[in-house]
TIRO-801489 format. One record per residue: residue in one letter; x, y, z of N, C-alpha, C in turn. Coordinates in steps of 0.1 Angstrom, whole numbers, plus 5000, padded with zeros to 4 digits. Atoms other than C-alpha are relative to their C-alpha. Layout:
N
AXYZXYZXYZ ...
***
This chain:
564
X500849885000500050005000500950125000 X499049864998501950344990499050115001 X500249914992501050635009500850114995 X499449894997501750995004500650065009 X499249994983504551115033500150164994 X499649864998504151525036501350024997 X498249944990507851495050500849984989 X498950055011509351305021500150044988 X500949935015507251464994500249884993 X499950125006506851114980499049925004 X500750144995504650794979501349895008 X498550054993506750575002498549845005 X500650114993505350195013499250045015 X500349984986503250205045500649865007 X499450164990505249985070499950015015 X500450044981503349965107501449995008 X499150044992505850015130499749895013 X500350154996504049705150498849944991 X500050035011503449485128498249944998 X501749995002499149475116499550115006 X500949894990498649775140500550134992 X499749845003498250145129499550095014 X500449874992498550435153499550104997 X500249915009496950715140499250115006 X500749904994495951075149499650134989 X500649915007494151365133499650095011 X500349874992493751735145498450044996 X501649934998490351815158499850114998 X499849884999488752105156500350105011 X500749884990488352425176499050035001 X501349954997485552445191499250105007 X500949874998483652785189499350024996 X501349975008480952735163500349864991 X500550125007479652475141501549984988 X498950035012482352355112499450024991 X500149945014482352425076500349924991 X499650115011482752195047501249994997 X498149995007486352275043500349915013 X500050054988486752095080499749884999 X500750175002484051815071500749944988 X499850075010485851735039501349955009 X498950064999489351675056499549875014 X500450114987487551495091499449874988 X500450105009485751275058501249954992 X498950115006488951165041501049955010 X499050134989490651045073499349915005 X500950144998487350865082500149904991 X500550055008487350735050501749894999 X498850104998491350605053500149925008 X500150104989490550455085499449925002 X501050065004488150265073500649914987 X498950105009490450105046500749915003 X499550044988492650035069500049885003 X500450114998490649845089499449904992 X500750105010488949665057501249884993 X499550095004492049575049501249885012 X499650054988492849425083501150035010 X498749954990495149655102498550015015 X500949964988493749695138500750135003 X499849845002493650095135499550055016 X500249944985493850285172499750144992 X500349895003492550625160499850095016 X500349914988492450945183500050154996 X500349885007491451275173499750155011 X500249964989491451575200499050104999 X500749915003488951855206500650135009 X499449894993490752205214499150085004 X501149884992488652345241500350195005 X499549844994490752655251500650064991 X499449865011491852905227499850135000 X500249825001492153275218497849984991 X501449945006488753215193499349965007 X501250044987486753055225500050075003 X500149884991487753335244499250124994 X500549875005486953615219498449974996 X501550025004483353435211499250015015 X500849994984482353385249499850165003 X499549874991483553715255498550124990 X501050005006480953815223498750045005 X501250114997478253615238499650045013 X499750014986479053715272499149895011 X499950154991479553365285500949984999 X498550084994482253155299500349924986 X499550075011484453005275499849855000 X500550105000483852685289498349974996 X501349985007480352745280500149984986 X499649995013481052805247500849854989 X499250095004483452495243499149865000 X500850154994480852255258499049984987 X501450035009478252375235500549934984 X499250085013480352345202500749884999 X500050205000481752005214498749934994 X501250104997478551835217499450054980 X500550035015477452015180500949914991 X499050075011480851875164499549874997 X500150154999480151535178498949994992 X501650015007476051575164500450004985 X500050015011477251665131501049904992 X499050085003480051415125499249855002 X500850165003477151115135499350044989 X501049985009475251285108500349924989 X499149975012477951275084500449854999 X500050124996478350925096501649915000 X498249994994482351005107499549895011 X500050104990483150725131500850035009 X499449974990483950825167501349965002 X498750114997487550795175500649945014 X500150064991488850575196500650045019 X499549904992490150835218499750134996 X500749885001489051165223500050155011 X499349904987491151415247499550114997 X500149875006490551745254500850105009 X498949954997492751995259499750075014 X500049964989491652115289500149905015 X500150074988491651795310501549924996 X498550065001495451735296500950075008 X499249894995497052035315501249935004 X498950094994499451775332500949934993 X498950135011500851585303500450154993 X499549895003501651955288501550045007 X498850014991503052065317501249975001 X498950075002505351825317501349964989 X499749965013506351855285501050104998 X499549865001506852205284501850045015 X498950014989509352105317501049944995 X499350115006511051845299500850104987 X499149915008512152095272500850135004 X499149914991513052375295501149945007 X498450064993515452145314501049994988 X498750025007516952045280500350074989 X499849915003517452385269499050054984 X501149955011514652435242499250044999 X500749904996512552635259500150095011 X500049924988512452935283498850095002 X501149904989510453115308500450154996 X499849865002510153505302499550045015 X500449924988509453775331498449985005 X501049975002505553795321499249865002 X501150134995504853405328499749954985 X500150105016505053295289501249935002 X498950095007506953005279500450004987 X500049995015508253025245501249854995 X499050105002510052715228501250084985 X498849955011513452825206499949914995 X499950055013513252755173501049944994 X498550035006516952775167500849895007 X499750104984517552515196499749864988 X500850075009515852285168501049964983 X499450015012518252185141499349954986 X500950065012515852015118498650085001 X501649965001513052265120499850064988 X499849965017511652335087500049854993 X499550105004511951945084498549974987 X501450065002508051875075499750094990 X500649925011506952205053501150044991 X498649945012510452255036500350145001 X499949874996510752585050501649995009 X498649914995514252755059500150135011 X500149894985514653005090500150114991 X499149855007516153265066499350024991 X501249995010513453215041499050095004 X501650004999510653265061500050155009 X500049864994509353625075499649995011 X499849954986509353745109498550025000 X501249984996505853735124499249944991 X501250065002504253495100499249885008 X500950044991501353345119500949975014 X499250034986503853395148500050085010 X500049894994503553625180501750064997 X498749955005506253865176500050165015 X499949894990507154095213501649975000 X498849914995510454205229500549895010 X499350084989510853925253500249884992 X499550145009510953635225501649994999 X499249985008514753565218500149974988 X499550005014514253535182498150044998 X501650004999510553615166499549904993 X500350175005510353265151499349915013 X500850074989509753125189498750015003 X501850054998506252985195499350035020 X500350044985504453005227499649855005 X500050114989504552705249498650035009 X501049984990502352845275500150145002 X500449855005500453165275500050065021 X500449984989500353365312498850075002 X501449945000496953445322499850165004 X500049865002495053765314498050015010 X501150014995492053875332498949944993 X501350045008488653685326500449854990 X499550155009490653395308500249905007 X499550164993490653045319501149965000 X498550014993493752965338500249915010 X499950104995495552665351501550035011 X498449964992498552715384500949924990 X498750075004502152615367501150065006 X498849934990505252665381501250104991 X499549875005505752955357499150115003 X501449934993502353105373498949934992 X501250095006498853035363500050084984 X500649925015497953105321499549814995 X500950055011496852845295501249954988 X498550025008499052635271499650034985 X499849915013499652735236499449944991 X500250095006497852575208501149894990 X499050145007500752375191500649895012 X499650044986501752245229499149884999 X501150084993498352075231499949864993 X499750165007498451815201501149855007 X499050084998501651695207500349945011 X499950054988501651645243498949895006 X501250095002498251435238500249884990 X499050125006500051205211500649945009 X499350084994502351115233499850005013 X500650124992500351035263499249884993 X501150025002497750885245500849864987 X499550085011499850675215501350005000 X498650035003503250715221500550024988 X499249925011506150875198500849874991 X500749945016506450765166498249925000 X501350065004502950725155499949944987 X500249985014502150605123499750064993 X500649895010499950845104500050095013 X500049914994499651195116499250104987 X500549915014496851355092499650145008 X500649884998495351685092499950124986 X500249935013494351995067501350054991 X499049935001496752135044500650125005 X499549884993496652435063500750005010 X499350074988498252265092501349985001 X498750045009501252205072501150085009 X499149944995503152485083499050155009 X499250044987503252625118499549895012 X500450114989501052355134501049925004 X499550185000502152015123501950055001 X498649954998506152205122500450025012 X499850044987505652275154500249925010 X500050154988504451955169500949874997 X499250065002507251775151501450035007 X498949974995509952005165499849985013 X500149964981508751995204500249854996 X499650155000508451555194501350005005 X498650005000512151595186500650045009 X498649914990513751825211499349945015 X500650044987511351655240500549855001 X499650144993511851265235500749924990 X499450065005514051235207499649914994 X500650105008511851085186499450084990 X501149935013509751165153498750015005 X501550014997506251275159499249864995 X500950105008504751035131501249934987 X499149995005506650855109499650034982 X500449975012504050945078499150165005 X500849885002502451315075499049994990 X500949995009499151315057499150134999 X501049864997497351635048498949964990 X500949985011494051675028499950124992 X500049895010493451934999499250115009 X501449904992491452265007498649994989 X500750045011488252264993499450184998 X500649885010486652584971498649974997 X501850035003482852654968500350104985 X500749935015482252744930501450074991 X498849925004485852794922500950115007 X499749854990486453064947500249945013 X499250054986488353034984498250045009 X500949944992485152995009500450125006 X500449914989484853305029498750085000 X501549974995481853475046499950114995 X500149895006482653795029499550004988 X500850075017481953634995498649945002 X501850075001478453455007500349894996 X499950155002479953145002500149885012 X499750094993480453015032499249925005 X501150104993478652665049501049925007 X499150084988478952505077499249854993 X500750135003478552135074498449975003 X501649984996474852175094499050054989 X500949945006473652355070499749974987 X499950155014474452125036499549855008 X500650134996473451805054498950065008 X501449965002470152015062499250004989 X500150055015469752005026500249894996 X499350125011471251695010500249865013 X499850104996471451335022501549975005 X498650034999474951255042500749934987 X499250125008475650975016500650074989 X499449905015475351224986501250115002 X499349944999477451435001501850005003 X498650074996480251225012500649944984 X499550025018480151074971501150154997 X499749935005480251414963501750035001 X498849964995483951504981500549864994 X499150155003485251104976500050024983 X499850025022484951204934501350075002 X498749945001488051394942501149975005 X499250054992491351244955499950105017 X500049914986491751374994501550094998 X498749924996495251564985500050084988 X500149955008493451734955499350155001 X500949895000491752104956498449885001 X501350105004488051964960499050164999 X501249875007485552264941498449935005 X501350015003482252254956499150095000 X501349945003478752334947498749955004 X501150084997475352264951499649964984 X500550085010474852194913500549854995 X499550104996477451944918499549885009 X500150084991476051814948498249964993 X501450115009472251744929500549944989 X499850125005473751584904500549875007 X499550064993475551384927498849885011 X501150054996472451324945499249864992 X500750095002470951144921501049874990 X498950134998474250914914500049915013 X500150084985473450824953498849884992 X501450084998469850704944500549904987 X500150035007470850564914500949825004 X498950114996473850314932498649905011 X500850074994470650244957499449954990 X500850005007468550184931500249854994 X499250105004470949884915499649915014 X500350104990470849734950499349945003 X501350054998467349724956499249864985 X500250085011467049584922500749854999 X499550144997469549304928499449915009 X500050114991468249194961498049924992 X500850025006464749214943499849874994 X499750115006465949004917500249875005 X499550074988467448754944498949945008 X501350134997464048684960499249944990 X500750035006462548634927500749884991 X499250125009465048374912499549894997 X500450074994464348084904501449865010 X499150064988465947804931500349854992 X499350155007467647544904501249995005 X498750044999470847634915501450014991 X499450055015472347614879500550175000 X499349915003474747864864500050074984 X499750035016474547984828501050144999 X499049935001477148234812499550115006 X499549944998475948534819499850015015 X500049984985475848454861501349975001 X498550054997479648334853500550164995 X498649805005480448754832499750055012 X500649864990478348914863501449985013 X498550064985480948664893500750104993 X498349965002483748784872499950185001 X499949874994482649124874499750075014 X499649984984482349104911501350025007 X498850034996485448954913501250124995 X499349885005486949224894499950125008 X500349934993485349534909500850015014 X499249964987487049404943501150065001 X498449945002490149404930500350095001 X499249875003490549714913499450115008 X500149924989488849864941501250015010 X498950024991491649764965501650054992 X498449945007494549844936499250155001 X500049895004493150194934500050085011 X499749904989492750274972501249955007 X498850005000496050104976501150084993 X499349895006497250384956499650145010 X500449874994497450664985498550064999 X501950034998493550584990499350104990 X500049955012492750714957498749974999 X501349995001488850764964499149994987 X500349995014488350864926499649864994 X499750045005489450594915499149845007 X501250104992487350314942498650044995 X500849965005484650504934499249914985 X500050075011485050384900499549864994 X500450145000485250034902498150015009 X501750034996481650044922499349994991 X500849965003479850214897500649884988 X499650125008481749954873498749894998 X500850114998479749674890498550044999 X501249945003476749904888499549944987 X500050005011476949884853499649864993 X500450175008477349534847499049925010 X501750064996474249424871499350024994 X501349935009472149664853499749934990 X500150045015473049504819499549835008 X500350144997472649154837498849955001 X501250054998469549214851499050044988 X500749995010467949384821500249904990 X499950095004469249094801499249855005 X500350095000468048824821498249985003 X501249965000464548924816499149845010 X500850044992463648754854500649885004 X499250124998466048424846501150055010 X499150014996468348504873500549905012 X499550104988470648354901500150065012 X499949954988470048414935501350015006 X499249994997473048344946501050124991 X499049935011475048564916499150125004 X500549924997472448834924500550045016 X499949964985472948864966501850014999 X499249965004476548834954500550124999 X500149885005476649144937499350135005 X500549874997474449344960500850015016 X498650004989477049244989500550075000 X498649915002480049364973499750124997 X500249845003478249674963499950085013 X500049884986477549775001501149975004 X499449974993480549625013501250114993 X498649895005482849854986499250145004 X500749884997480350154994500450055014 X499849944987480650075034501650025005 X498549944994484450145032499950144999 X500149855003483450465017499050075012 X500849934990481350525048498250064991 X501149965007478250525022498849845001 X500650164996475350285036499049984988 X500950065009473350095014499449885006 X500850074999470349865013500349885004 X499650194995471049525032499149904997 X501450055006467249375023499550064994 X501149945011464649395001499050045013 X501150004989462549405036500150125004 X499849914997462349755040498650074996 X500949935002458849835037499049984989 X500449935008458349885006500049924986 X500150105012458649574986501450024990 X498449965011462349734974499450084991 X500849915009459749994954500550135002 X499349894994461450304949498850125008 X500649874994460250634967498950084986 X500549915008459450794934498749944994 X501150065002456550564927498650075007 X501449944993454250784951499750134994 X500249885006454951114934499349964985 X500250055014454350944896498249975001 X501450044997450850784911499350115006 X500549884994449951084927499650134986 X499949935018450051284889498949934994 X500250055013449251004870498449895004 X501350054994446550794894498850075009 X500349954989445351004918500050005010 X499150034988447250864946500050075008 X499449884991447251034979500349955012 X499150034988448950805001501850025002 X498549994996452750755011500949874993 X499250134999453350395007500649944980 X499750025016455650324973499149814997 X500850085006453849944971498850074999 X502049985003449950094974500650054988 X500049965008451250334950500249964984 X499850125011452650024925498449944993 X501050015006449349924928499050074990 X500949965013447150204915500750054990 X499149965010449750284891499349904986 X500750175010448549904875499050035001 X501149995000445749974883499250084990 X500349855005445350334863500349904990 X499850075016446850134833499449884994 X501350115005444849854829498650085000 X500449905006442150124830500150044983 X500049935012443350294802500149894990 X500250135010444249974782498749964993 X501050054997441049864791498850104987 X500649925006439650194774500650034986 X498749995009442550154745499850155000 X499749854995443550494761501550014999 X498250075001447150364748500750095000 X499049934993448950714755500450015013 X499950004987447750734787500649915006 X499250094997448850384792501549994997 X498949975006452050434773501050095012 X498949894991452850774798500049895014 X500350064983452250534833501049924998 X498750095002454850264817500850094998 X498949964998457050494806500850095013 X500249934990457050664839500849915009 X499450124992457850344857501049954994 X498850055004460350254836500950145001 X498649894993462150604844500450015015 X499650074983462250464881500649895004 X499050125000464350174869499449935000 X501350105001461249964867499549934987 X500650035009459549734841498949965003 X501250074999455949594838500049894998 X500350145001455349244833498549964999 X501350005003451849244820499349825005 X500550114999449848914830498949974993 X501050115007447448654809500049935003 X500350204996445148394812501149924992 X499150075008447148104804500149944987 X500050025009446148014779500750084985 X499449845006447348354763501450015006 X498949974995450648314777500949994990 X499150015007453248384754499550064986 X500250015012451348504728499650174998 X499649845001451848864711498150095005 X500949894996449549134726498450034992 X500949955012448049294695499950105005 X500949854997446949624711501450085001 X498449914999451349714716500549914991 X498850065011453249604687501549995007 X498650044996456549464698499749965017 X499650034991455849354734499149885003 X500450084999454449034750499749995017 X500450004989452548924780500849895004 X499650104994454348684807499650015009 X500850064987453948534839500350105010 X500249964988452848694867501450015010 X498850034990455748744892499049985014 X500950044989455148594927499550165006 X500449934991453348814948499550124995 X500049865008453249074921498750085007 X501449954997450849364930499149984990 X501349965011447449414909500049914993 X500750065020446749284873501249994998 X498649985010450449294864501250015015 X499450034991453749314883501150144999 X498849895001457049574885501349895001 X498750024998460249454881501750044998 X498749875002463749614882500450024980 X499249975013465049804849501250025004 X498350025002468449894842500950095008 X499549864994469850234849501449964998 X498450035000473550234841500950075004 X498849934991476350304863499850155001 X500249854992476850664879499750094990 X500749825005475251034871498949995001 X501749964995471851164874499449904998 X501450085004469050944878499150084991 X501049965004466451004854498750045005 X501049994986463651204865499049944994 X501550075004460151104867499250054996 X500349935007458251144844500049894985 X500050075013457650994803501850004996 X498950025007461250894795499649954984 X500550065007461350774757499949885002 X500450134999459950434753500849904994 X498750105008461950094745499450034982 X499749995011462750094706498349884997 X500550135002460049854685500249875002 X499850175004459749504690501549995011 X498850024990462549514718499049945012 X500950054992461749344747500750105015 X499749914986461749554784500249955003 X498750134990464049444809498949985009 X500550104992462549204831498549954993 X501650125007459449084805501349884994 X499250155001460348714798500050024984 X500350105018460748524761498550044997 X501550085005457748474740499749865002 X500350105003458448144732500949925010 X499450104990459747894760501449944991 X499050065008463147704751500650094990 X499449935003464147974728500550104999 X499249884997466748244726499050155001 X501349885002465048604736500650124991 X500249895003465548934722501549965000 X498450014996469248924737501149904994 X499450095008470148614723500449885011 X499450044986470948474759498549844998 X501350045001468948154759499349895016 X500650054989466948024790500449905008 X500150074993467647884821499149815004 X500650104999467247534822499249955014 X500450014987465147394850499349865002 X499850134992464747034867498250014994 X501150055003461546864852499450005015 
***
């Protein structure tokens, strides 16, 4: 598995320093208000690594911190006029709410910086004794930069390069204006901890690092966080590693891209800005989490909301395949037997895993997993529109497996039964019947029904557009009809629709006739609802059977043989 290393600027093997186990840490936020999609995209691509990870059987220790004390707690409390601890508690508790939304997975650790003071502390002592940090008059600690021979190691940055006062305090008691604060001495009204430099508050680069290394011990293995982190966070918390215990912080650096709304850098001065709350108020988590994973995690990621509805209906459209497989799957029949195309659909199972796993074994190369899904998407669709109803249960539940289990690495859940209510009937069956029958319930089967119902009607009245718009309708919801006749009439052409034929009833089918999955091929918008055009002449719709028993159909594929 090669990995991107910040430090090395290179893909470099990932090699566990104990051997199946990953260590792994990610910088939380600050908590003073809800987060922003630039936040949720990078907390979503280290969920979504750690989740690889584990799939591909490391036992992953994750720990991620939440920085409760800071300068922007203070300046919002202060706002608000409330306690910063107030302030800290309340935006904890939303972080955690919108991260189950988002359906980030708690980590397995979860410090906060205000109940570490002691492992700081100690820290901050441990470098003062061995000369890499000093005490000033005023009760700041500051750590020397130049004390630090490899600083600059992580962002490629040079002392002599870089300017005096970037994102750095810069007074009269620092000796150099590169040094960081360690620990801040308290100011009136600020939450403040006794140290035996007086009471203040420790510094935000202090906090990570001294929580790593209670919490996971130095070196770790991964050490992600945003690109912006790069340089003076993650710089920081590598040089205090070093000069404290003589060790590397991590022995891999992972950052994620930043992400851009509409081409343009969010900010709130432009009217671009969203917090994560406020898009997953709108949009389905799952669609949203697609939307970011179409872009590698170490790429710019541009978003939108016209992006995120199309995207949207690439979600429904991956459900849509599923429901149709497991569909398929109860309705098989139970011979057992295999014909070719249940042996192309395996191999395209078998495939899909693969090049799922070569592509997020490429520096978890989301794009590219992605891919392979919608791959298998593709070739179900054709399978099942081809096997107009002949399929294999087994080759079907197959293939709606591998689709959730390659989806639940991506933290994107999908349909595990057809038992979900609804007969596996999509949603959009109540709006179409509601139009087109006069529907005014909820339930997508009632609604299957008067759908069949409305069209045998119009048949009935050879009202053959009407009937025409209700099938094509259901067939823009990935659906086919399956007309039923007496038996005697089975198999034998219509007359009233040129090119199509009545077959058998499916079990349980609703009404006068039945639904059964159509096609829909691999990812981008679902088609909306509504008269799509209709199959070509004389073609047969996916899931109506043969005409003629024993021979080849439309497709050319010729029938499932079956035990006298």
């Amino acid at each position: 598995m090669l990995v991107y290393n910040t430090r090395t600027r290179k893909k470099e093997e990932l090699v566990p320093i104990e051997d199946g186990k990953i260590r792994m840490y990610v910088c939380g936020p600050t908590v003073y208000d809800q987060i922003h999609i630039g936040n949720a995209r990078t907390f979503l691509s280290f969920d979504v690594i750690r989740r690889y990870l584990m799939y591909k059987g490391y036992a992953v220790t994750f720990a991620q911190n939440l920085t409760d004390v800071d300068d922007k707690i203070i300046n919002r409390a202060n706002e608000q006029g409330r306690t910063a601890a107030e302030v800290a508690d309340e935006c904890s508790a939303a972080f955690i709410e919108q991260m189950h939304r988002f359906g980030i997975m708690d980590p397995d650790v979860r410090p906060r910086a205000t109940r570490e003071i002691e492992a700081m502390q100690e820290m901050i002592s441990r470098l003062i004794e061995r000369g890499h940090a000093y005490a000033v008059p005023s009760g700041d600690v500051y750590f020397s930069v130049r004390s630090d021979p490899s600083y600059g190691i992580l962002s490629g940055r040079s002392l002599d390069q870089m300017r005096a006062g970037e994102r750095v305090e810069v007074n009269d008691e620092k000796r150099d204006p590169f040094d960081f604060a360690l620990w801040k001495a308290a100011k009136p009204g600020e939450p403040s901890w006794p140290s035996p430099w007086g009471d203040g508050r420790p510094g935000w680069h202090t906090e990570c690092c001294a929580m790593i290394h209670r919490y996971l011990g130095c070196p770790i293995d991964i050490h992600g966080g945003g690109a912006d982190l790069v340089f003076p966070h993650h710089e920081n918390e590598t040089a205090q590693a070093m000069c404290a215990w003589d060790s590397a912080l991590a022995n891999t650096w992972m950052h994620s891209g930043m992400l851009r709304v509409d081409g343009e850098k969010m900010s709130k001065s432009l009217g671009n800005f969203y917090t994560l709350k406020e898009v997953l108020d709108r949009y389905p988590a799952d669609a949203v989490r697609l939307l970011m994973l179409q872009t590698h995690y170490r790429a710019p990621l541009d978003f939108s909301f016209e992006r995120l509805d199309g995207v949207q209906g690439t979600y429904e459209r991956l459900v849509t395949c599923v429901r149709n497989l497991r569909w398929a799957a109860d309705r098989a029949p139970q011979d057992g037997m295999l014909n070719e195309a249940d042996r192309v659909l395996g191999r395209a199972i078998d495939g899909a895993r693969e090049e799922f796993c070569r592509q997020m074994d490429d520096d978890f190369n989301t794009a590219g997993g992605l891919a392979a899904i919608f791959s298998l998407v593709t070739a179900s669709n054709t399978y099942l529109s081809d096997a107009a109803g002949d399929t294999s249960t087994a080759v079907c539940l197959r293939a709606a497996d591998m689709l959730c289990e390659l989806a639940g690495v991506m933290g994107v859940e999908l349909p595990r039964s057809s038992d979900d209510g609804s007969d596996g009937l999509p949603a959009g069956l109540v709006d179409l019947a509601r139009e087109q029958a006069g529907y005014e319930g909820s339930s997508p089967a009632e609604a299957a029904e008067a759908l069949l119902a409305a069209r045998q009607q119009a048949r009935a009245a050879k009202d053959w557009g009407r009937a025409d718009v209700i099938r094509d309708g259901i067939a823009g919801l990935g659906l086919a009809i399956e007309d039923t006749a007496p038996p005697a009439q089975q198999g034998v052409a219509d007359g009233t629709q040129p090119g199509t034929f009545r077959g058998r009833a499916r079990p349980a089918g609703p009404g006068p006739g039945g639904l059964s999955p159509g096609t829909g091929q691999g990812p981008g918008p679902a088609r909306p609802a509504g008269p799509p055009p209709g199959p070509r002449a004389g073609a047969r719709r996916p899931g109506a059977p043969c005409a003629a028993a024993g021979r080849p159909g439309p497709s050319g594929r010729p029938p499932r043989r079956r035990p006298p």
